[in-house]
N, C-alpha and C positions, 0 to 999 in steps of 0.2 A: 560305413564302408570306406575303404582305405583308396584312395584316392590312386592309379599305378600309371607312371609314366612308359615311353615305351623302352623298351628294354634295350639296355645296351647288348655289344655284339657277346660279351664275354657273360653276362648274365643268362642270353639266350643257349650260349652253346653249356652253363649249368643245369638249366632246365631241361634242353635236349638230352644230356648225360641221365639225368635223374628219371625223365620220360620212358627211356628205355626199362624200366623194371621200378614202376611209380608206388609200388606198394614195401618195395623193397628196402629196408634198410641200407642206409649210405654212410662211409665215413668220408671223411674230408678227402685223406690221403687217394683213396682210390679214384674220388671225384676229382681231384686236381689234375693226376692222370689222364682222367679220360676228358677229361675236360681241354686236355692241355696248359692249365692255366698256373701259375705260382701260387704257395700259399698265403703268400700277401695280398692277393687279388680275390682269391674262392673264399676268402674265411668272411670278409667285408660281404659277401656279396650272399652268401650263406647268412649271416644275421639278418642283415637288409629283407631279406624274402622270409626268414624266420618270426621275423618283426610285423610284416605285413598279413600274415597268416598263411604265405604261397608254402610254410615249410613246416612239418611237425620236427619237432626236435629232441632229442633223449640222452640223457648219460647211460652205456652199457657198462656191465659188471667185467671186470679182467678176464679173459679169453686163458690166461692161466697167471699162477700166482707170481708173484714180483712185479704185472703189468700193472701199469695205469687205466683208469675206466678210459674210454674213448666214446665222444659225441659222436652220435649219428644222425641223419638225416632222412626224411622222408616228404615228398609232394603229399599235402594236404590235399583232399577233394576241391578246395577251390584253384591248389597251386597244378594239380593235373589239369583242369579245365584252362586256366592262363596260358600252360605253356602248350597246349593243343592248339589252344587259338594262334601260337607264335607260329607252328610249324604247319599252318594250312598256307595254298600255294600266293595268295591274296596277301600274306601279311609278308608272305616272300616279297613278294614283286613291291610292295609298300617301302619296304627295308631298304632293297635295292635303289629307290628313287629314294630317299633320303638321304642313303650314303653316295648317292650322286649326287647329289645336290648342295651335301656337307661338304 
């Protein structure tokens, strides 16, 4: 089992994005949006969880011809359960005093 530190702030609010529709295929682009995050930030942080098993990951075929495939993204059954645990009130209030305390 992979060993998971706790998550940084920009990690968590990926997972929160991904949580909202966890069985749902995800591209980067849309998740950076809703993430708010740059794609120099989500792509590192998308493998990182990919890596760990928190994320299934897929090449899709061209949406129409001339396109590039585009990766997509989905919360693994373990990666659902992780970030469930992020967003109960308890690991809030945890958060909180560590970024206080950082």
């Amino acid at each position: 089992m992979v060993r998971l530190r706790s998550a940084s702030r920009q990690t968590r609010c990926v997972l929160s994005a991904l949580l909202k529709r966890p069985g749902a295929w995800r591209h980067g682009y849309d998740l950076a949006r809703e993430a708010g995050l740059s794609s120099g930030t989500l792509y590192p942080i998308l493998i990182r969880l990919h890596e760990r098993g928190l994320l299934d990951a897929q090449w899709q075929a061209p949406a129409a011809r001339g396109r590039p495939p585009r990766h997509a993204y989905r919360l693994s059954a373990a990666g659902a359960a992780y970030a469930r645990s992020l967003e109960g009130p308890e690991a809030v209030a945890l958060t909180e005093v560590r970024e206080a305390l950082a």
